[in-house]
PDB file of N, CA, C and O in Angstrom:
ATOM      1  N   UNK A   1      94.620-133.725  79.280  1.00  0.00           N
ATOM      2  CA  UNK A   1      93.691-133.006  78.459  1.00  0.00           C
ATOM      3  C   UNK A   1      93.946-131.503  78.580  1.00  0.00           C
ATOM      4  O   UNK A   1      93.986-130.863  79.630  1.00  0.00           O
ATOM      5  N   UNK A   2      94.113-131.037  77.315  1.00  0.00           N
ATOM      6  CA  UNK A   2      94.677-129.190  77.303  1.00  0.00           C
ATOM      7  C   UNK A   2      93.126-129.056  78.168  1.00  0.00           C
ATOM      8  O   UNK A   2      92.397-130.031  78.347  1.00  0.00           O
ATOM      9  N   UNK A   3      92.787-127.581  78.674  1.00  0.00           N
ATOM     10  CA  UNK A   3      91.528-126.669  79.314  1.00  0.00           C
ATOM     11  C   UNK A   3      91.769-125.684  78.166  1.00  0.00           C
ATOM     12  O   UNK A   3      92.735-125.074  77.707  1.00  0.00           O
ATOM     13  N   UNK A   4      90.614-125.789  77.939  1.00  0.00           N
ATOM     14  CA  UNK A   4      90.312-124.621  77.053  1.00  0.00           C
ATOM     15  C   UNK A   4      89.996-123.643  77.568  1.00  0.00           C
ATOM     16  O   UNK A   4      89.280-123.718  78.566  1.00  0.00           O
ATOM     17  N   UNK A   5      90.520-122.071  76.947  1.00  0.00           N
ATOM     18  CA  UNK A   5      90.063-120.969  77.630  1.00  0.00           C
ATOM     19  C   UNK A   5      88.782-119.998  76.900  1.00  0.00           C
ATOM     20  O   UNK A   5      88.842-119.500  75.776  1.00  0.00           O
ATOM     21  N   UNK A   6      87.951-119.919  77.599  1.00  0.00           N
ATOM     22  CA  UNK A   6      87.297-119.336  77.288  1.00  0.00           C
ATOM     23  C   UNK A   6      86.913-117.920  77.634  1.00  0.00           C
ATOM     24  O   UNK A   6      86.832-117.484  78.782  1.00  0.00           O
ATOM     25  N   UNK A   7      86.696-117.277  76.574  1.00  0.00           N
ATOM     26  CA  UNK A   7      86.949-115.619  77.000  1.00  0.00           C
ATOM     27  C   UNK A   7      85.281-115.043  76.126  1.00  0.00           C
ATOM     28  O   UNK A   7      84.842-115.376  75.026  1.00  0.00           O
ATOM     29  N   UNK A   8      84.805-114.264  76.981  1.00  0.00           N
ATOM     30  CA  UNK A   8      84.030-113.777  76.945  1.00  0.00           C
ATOM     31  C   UNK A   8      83.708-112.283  76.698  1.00  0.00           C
ATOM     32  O   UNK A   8      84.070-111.428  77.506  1.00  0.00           O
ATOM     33  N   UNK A   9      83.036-111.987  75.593  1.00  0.00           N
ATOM     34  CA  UNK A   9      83.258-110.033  74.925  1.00  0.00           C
ATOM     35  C   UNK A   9      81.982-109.704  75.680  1.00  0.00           C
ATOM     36  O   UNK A   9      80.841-110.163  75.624  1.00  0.00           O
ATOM     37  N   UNK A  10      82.734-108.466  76.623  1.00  0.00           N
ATOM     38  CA  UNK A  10      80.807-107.826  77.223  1.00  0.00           C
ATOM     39  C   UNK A  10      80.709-106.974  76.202  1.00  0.00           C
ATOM     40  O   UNK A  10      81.680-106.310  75.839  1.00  0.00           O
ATOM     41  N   UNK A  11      79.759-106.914  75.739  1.00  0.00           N
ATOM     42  CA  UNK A  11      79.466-105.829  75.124  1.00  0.00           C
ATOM     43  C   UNK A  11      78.852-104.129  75.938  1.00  0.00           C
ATOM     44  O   UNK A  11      78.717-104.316  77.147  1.00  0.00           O
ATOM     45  N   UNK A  12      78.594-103.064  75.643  1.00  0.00           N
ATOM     46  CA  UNK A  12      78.088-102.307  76.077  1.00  0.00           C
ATOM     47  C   UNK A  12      76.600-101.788  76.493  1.00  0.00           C
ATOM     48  O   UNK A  12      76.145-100.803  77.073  1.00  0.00           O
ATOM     49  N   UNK A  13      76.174-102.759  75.997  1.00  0.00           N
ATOM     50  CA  UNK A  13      74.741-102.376  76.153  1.00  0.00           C
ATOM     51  C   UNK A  13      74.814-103.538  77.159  1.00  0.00           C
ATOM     52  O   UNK A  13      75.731-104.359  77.141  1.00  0.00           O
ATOM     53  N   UNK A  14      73.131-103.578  78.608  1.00  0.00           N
ATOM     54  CA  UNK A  14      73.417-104.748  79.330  1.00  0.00           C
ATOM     55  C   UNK A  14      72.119-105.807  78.242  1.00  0.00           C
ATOM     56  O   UNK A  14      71.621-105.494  77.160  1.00  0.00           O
ATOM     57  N   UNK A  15      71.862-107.335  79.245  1.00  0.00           N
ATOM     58  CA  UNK A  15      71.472-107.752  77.918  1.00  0.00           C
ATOM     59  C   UNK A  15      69.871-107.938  77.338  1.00  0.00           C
ATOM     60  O   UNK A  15      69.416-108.391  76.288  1.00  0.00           O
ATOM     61  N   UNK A  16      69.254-107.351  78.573  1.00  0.00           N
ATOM     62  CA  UNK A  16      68.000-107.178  77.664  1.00  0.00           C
ATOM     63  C   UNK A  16      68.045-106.262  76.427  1.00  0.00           C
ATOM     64  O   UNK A  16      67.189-106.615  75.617  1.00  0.00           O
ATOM     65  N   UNK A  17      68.668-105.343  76.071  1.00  0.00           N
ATOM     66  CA  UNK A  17      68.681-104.227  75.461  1.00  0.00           C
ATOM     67  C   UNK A  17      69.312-105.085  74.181  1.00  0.00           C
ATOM     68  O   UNK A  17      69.404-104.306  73.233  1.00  0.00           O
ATOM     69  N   UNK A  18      69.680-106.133  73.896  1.00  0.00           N
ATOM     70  CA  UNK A  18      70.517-106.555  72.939  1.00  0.00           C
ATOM     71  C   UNK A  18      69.817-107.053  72.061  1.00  0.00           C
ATOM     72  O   UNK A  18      70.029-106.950  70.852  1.00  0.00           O
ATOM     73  N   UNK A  19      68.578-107.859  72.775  1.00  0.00           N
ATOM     74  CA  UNK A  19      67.844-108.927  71.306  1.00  0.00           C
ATOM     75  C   UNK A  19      67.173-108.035  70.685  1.00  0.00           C
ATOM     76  O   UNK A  19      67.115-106.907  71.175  1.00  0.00           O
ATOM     77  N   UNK A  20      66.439-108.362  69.328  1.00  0.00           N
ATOM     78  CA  UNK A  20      66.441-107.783  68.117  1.00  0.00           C
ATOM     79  C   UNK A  20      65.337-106.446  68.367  1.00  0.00           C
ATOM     80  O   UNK A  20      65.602-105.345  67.884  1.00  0.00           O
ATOM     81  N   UNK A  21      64.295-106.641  69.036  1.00  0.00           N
ATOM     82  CA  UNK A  21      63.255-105.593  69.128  1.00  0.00           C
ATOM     83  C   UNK A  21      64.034-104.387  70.114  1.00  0.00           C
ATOM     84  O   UNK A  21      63.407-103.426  70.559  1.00  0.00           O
ATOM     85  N   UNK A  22      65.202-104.567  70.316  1.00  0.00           N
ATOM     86  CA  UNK A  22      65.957-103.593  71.438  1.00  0.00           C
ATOM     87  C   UNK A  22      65.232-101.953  71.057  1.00  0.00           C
ATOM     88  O   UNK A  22      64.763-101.480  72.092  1.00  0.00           O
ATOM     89  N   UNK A  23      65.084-101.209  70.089  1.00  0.00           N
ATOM     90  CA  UNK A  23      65.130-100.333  69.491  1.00  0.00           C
ATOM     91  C   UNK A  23      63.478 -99.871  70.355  1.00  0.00           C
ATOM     92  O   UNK A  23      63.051 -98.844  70.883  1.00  0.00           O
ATOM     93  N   UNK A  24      63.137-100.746  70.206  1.00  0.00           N
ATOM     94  CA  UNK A  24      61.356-100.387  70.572  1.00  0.00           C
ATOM     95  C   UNK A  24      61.265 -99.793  72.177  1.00  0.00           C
ATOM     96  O   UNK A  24      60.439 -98.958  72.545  1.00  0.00           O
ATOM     97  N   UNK A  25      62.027-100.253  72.806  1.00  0.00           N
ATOM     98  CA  UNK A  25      62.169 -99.790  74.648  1.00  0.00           C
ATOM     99  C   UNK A  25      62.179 -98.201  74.220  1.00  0.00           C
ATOM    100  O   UNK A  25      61.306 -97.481  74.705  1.00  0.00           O
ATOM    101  N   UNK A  26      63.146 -97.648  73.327  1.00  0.00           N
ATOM    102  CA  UNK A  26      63.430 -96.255  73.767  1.00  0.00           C
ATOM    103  C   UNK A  26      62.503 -95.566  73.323  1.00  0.00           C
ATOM    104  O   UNK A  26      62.494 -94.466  73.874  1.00  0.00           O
ATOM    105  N   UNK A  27      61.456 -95.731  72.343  1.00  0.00           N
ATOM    106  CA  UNK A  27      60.441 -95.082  71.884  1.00  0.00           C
ATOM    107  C   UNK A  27      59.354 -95.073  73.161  1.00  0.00           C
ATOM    108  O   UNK A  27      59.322 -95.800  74.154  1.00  0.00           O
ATOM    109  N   UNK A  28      58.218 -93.651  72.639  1.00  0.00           N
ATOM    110  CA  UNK A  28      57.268 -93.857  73.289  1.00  0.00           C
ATOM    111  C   UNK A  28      56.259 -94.671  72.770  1.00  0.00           C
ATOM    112  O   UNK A  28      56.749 -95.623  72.163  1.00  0.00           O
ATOM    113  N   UNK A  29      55.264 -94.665  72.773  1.00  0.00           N
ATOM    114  CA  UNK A  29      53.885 -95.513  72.903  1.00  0.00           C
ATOM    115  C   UNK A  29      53.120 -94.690  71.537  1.00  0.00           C
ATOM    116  O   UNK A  29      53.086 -93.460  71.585  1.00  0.00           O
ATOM    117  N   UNK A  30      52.547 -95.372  70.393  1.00  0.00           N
ATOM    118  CA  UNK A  30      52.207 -94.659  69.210  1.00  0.00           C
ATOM    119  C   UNK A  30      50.775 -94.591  69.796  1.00  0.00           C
ATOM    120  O   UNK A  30      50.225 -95.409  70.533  1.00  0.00           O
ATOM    121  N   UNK A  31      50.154 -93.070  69.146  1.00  0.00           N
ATOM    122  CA  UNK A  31      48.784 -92.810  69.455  1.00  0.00           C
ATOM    123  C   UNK A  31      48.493 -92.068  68.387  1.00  0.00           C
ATOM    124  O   UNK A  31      49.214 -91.407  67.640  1.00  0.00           O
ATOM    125  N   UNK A  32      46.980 -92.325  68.416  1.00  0.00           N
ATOM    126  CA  UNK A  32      46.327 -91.432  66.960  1.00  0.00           C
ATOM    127  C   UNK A  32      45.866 -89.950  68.238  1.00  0.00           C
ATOM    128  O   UNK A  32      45.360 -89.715  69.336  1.00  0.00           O
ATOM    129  N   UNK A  33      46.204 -89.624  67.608  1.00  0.00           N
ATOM    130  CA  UNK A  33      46.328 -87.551  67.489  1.00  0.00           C
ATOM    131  C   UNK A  33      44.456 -87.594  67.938  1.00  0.00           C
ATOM    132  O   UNK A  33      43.933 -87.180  68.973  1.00  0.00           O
ATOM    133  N   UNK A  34      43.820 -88.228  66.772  1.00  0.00           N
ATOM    134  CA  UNK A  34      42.594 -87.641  67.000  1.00  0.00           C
ATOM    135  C   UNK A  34      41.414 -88.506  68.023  1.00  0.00           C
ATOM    136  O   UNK A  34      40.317 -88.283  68.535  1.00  0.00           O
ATOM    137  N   UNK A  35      42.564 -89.779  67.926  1.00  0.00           N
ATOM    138  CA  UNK A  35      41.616 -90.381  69.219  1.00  0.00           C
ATOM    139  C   UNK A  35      41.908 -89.675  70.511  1.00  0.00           C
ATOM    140  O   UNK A  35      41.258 -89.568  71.551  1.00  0.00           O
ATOM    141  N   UNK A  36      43.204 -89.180  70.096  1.00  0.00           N
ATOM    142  CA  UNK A  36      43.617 -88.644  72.462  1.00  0.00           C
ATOM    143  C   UNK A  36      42.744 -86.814  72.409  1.00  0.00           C
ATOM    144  O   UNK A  36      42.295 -86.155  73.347  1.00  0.00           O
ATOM    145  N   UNK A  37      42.789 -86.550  71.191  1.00  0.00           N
ATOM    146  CA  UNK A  37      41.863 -85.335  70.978  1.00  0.00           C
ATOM    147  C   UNK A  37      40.663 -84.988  71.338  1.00  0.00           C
ATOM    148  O   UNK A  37      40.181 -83.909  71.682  1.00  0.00           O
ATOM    149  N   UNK A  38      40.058 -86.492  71.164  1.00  0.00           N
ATOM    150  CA  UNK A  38      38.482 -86.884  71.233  1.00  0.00           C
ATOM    151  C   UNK A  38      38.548 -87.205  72.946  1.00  0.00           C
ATOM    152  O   UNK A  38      37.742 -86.886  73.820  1.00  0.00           O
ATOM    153  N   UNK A  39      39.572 -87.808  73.023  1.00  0.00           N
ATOM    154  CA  UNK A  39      39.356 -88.679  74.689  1.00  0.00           C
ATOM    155  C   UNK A  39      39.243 -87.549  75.751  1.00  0.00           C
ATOM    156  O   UNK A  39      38.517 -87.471  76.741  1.00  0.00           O
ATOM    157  N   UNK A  40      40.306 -86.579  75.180  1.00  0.00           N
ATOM    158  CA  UNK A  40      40.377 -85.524  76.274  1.00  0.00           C
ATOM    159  C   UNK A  40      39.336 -84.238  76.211  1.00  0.00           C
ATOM    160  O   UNK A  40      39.179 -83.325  77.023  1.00  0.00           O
ATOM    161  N   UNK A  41      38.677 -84.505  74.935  1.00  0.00           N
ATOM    162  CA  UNK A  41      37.260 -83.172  75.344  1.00  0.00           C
ATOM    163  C   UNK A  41      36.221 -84.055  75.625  1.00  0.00           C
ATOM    164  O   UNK A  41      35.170 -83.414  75.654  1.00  0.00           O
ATOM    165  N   UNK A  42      35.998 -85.528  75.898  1.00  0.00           N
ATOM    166  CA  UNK A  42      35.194 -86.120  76.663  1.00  0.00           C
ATOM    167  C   UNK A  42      35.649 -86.072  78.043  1.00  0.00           C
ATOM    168  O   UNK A  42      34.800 -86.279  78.910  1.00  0.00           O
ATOM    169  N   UNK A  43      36.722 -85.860  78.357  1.00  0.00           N
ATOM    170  CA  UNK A  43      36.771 -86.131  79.739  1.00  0.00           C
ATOM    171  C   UNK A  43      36.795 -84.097  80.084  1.00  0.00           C
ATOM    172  O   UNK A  43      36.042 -83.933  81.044  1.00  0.00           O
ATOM    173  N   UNK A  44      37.028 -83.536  79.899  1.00  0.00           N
ATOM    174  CA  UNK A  44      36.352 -81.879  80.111  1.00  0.00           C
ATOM    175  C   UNK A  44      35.069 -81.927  80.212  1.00  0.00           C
ATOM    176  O   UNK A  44      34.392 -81.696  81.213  1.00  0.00           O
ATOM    177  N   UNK A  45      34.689 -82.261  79.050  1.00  0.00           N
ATOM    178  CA  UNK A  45      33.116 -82.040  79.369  1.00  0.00           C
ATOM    179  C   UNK A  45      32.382 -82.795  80.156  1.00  0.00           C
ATOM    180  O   UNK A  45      31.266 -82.366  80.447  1.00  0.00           O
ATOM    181  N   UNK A  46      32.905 -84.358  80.800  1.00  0.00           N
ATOM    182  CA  UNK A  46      32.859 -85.125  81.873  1.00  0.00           C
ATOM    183  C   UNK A  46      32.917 -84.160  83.240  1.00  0.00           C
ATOM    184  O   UNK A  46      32.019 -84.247  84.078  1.00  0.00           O
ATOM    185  N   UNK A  47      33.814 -83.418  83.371  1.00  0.00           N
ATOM    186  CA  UNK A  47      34.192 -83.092  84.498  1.00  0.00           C
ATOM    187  C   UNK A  47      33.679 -81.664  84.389  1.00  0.00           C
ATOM    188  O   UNK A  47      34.210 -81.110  85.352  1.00  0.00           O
ATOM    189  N   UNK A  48      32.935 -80.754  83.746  1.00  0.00           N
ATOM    190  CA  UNK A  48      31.994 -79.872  83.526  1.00  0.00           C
ATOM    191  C   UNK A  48      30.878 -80.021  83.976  1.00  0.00           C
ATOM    192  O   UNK A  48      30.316 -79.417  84.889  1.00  0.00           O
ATOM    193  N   UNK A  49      30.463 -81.004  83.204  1.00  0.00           N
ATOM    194  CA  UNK A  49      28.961 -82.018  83.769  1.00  0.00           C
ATOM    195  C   UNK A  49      28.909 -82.232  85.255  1.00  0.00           C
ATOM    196  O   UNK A  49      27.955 -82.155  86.028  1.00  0.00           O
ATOM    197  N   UNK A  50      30.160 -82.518  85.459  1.00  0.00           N
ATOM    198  CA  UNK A  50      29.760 -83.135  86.987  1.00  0.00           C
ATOM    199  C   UNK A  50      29.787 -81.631  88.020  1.00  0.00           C
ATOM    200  O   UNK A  50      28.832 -81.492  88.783  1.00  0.00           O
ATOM    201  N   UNK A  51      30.758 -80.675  88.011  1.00  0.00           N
ATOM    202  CA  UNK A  51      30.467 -79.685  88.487  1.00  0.00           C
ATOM    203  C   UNK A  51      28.754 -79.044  88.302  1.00  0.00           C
ATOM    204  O   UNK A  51      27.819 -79.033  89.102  1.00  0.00           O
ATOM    205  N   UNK A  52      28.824 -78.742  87.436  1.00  0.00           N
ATOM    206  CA  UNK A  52      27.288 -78.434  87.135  1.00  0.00           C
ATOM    207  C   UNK A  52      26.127 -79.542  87.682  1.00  0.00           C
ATOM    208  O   UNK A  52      25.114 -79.031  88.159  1.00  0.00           O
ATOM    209  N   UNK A  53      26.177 -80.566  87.658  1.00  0.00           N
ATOM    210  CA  UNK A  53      25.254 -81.670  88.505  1.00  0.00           C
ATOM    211  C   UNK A  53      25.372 -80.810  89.979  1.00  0.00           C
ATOM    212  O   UNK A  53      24.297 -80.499  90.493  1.00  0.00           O
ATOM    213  N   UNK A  54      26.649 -80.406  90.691  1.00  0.00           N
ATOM    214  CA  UNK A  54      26.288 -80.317  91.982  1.00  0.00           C
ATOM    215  C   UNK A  54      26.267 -79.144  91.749  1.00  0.00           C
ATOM    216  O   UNK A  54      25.764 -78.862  92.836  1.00  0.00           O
ATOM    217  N   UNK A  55      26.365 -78.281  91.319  1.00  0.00           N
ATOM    218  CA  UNK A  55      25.744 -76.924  91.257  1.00  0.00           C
ATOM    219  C   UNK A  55      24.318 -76.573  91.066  1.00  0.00           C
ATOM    220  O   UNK A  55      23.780 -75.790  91.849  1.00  0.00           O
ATOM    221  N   UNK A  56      23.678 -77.095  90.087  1.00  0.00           N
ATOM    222  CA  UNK A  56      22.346 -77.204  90.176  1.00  0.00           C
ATOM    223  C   UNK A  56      21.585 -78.322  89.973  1.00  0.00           C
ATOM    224  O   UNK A  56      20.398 -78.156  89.692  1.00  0.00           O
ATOM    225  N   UNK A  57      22.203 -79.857  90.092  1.00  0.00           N
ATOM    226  CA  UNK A  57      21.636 -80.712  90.700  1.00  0.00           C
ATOM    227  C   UNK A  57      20.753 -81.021  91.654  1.00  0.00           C
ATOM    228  O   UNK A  57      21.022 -81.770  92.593  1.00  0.00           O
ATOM    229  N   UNK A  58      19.268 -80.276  91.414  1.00  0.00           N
ATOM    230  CA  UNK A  58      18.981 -80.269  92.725  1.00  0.00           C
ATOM    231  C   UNK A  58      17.751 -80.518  92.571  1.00  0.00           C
ATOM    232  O   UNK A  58      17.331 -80.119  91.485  1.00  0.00           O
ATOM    233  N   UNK A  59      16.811 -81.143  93.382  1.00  0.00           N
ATOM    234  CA  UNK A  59      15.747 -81.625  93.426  1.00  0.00           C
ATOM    235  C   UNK A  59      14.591 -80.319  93.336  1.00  0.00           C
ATOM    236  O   UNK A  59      15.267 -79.374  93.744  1.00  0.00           O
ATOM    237  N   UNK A  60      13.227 -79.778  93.023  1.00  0.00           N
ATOM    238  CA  UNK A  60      12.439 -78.531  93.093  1.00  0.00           C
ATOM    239  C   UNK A  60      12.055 -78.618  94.818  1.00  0.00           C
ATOM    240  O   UNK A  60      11.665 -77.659  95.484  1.00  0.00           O
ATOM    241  N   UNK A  61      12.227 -79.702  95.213  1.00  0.00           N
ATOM    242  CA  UNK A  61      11.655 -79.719  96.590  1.00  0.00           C
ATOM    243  C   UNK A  61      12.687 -79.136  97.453  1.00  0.00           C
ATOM    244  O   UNK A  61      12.432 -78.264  98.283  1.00  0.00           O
ATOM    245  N   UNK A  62      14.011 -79.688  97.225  1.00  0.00           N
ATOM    246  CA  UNK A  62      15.302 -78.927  97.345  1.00  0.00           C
ATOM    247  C   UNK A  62      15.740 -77.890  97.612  1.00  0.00           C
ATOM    248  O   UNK A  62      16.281 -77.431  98.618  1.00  0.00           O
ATOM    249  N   UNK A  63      15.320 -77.254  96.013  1.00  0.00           N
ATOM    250  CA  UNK A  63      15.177 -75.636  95.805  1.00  0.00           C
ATOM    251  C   UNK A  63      14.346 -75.049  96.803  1.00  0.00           C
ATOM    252  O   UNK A  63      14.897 -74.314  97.624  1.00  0.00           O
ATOM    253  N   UNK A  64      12.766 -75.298  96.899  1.00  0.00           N
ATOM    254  CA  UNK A  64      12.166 -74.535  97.763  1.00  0.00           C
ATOM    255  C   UNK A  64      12.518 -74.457  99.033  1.00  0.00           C
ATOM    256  O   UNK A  64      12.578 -73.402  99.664  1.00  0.00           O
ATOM    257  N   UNK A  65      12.829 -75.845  99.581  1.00  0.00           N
ATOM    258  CA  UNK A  65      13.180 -75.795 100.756  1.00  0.00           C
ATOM    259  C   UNK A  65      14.276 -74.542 101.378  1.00  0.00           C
ATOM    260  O   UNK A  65      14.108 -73.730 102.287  1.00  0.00           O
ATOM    261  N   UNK A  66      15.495 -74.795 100.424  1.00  0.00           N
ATOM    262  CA  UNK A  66      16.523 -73.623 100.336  1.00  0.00           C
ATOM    263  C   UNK A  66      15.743 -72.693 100.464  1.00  0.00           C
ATOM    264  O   UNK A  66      15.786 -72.209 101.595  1.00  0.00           O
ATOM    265  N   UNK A  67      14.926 -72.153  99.682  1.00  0.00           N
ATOM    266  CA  UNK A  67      14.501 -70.621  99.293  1.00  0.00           C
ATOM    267  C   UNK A  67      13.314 -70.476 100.806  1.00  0.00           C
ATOM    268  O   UNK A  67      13.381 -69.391 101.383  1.00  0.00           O
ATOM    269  N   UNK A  68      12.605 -71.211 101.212  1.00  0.00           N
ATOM    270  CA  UNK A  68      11.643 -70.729 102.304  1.00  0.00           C
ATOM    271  C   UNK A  68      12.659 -70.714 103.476  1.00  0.00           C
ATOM    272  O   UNK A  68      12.304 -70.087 104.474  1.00  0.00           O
ATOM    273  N   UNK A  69      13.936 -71.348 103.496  1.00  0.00           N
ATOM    274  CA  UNK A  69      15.066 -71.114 104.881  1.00  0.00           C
ATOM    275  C   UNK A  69      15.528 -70.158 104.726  1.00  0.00           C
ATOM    276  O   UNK A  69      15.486 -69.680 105.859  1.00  0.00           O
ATOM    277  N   UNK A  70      16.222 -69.077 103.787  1.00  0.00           N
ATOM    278  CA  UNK A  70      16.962 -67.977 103.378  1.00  0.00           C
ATOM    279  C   UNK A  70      15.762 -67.328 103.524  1.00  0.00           C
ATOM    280  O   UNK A  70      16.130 -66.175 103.746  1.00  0.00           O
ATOM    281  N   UNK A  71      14.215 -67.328 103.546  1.00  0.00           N
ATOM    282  CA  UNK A  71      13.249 -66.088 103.729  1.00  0.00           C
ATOM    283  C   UNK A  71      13.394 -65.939 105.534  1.00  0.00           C
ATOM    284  O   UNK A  71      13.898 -65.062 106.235  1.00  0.00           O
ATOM    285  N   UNK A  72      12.721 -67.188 105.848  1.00  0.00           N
ATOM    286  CA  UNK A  72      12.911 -67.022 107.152  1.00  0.00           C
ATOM    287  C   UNK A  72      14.212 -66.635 107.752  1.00  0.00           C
ATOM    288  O   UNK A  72      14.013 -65.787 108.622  1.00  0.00           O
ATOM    289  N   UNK A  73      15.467 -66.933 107.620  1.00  0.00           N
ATOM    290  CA  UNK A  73      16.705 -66.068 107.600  1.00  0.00           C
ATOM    291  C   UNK A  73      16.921 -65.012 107.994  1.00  0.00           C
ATOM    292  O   UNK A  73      17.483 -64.545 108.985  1.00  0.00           O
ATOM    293  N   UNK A  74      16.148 -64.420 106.652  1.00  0.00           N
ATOM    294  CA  UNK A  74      16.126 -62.820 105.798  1.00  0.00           C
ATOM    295  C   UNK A  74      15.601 -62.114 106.966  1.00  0.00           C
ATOM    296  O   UNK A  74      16.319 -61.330 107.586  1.00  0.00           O
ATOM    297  N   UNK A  75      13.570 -62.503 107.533  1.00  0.00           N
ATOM    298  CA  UNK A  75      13.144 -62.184 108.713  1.00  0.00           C
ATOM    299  C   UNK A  75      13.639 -61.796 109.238  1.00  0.00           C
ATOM    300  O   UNK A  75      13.711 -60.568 109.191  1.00  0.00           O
ATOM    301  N   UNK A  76      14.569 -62.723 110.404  1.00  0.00           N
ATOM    302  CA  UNK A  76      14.856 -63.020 111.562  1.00  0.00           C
ATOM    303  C   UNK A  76      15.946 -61.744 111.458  1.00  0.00           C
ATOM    304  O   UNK A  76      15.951 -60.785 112.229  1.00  0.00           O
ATOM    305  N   UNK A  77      16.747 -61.921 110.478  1.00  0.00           N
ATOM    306  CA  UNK A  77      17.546 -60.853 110.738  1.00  0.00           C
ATOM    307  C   UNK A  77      17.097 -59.901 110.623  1.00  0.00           C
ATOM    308  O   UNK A  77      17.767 -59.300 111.463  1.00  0.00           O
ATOM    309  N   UNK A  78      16.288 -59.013 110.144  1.00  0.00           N
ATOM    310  CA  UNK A  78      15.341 -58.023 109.633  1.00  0.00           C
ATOM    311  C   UNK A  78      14.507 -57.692 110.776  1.00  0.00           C
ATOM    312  O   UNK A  78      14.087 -56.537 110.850  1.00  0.00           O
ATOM    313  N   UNK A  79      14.194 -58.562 111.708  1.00  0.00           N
ATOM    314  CA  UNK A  79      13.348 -58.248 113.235  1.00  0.00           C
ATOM    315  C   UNK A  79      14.418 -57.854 114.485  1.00  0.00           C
ATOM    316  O   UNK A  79      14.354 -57.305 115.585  1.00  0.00           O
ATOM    317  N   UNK A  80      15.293 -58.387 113.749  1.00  0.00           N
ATOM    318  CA  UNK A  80      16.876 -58.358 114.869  1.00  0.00           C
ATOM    319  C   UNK A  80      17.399 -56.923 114.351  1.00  0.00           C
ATOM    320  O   UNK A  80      18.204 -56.555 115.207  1.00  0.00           O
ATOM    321  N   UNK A  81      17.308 -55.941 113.335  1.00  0.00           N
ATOM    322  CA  UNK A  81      17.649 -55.035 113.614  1.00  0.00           C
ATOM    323  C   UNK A  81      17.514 -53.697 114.413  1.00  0.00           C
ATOM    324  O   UNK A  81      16.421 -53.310 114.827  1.00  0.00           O
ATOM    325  N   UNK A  82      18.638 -53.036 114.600  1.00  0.00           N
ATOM    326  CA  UNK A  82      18.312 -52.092 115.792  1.00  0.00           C
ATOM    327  C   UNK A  82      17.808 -50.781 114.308  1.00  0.00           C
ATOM    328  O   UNK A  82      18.403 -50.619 113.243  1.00  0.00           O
ATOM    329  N   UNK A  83      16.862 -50.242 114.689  1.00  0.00           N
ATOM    330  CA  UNK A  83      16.602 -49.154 113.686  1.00  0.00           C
ATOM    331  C   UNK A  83      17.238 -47.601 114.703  1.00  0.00           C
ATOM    332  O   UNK A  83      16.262 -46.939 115.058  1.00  0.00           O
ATOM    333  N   UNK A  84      17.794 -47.343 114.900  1.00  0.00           N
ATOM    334  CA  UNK A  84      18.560 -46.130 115.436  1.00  0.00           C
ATOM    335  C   UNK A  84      18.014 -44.649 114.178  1.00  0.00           C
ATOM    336  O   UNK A  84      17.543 -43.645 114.712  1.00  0.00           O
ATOM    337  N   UNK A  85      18.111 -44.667 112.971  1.00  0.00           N
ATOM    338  CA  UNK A  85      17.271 -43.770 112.678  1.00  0.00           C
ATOM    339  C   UNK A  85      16.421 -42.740 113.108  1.00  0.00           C
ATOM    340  O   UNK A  85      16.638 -41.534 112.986  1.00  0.00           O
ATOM    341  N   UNK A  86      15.371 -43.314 113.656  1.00  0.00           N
ATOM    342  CA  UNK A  86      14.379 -42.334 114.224  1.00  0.00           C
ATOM    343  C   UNK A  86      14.939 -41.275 115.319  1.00  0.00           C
ATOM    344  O   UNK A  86      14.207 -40.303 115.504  1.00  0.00           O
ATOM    345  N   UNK A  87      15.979 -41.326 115.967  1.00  0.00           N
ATOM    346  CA  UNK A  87      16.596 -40.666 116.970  1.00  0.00           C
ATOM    347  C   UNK A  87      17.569 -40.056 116.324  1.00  0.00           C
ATOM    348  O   UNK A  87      18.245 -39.405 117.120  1.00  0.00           O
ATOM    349  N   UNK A  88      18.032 -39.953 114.977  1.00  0.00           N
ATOM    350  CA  UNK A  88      18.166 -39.389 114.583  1.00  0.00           C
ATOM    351  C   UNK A  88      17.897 -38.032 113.928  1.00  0.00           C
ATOM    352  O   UNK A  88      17.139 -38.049 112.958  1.00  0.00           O
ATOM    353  N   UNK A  89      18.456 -36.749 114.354  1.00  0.00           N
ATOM    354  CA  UNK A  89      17.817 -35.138 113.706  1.00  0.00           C
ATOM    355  C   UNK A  89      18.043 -35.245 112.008  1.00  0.00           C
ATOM    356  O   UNK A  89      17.023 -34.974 111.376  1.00  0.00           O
ATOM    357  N   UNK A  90      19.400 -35.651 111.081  1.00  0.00           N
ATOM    358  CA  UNK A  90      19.676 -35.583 110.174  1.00  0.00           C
ATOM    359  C   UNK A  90      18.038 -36.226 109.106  1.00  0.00           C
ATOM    360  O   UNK A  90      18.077 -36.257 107.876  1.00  0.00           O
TER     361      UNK A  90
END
């Protein structure tokens, strides 16, 4: 019985790249303009919002509390100063 030879053409491309949708790999990803437009000044103003939550996110009980600690503070340092002034001629 002759053996048949069989010969095989590589082509250049390897072979996922060969079947018919090949063309679609090298592209990017299609998007509407005005949906990624929209997506991305929701997510700014997402991340605006949230700065501002902890900036003045804050409870009134919160607030006061803050504000009667910074008086007493204020005091303390204010009783702690040396007044040198008066011994002063100028």
């Amino acid at each position: 019985m002759p053996s048949k030879l069989v010969m095989r053409v590589r082509s250049p491309l390897p072979a996922p790249f060969l079947h018919r949708g090949a063309r679609h790999r090298f592209m990017g990803d299609i998007i509407n303009l005005r949906q990624a437009r929209k997506a991305k000044a929701r997510a700014d103003k997402e991340r605006l919002a949230q700065g501002n939550r902890a900036k003045f996110g804050r409870t009134k009980a919160e607030r006061l509390t803050q504000s009667i600690e910074e008086e007493r503070r204020k005091r303390e340092i204010d009783g702690a100063r040396r007044d040198d002034r008066k011994d002063d001629p100028d």
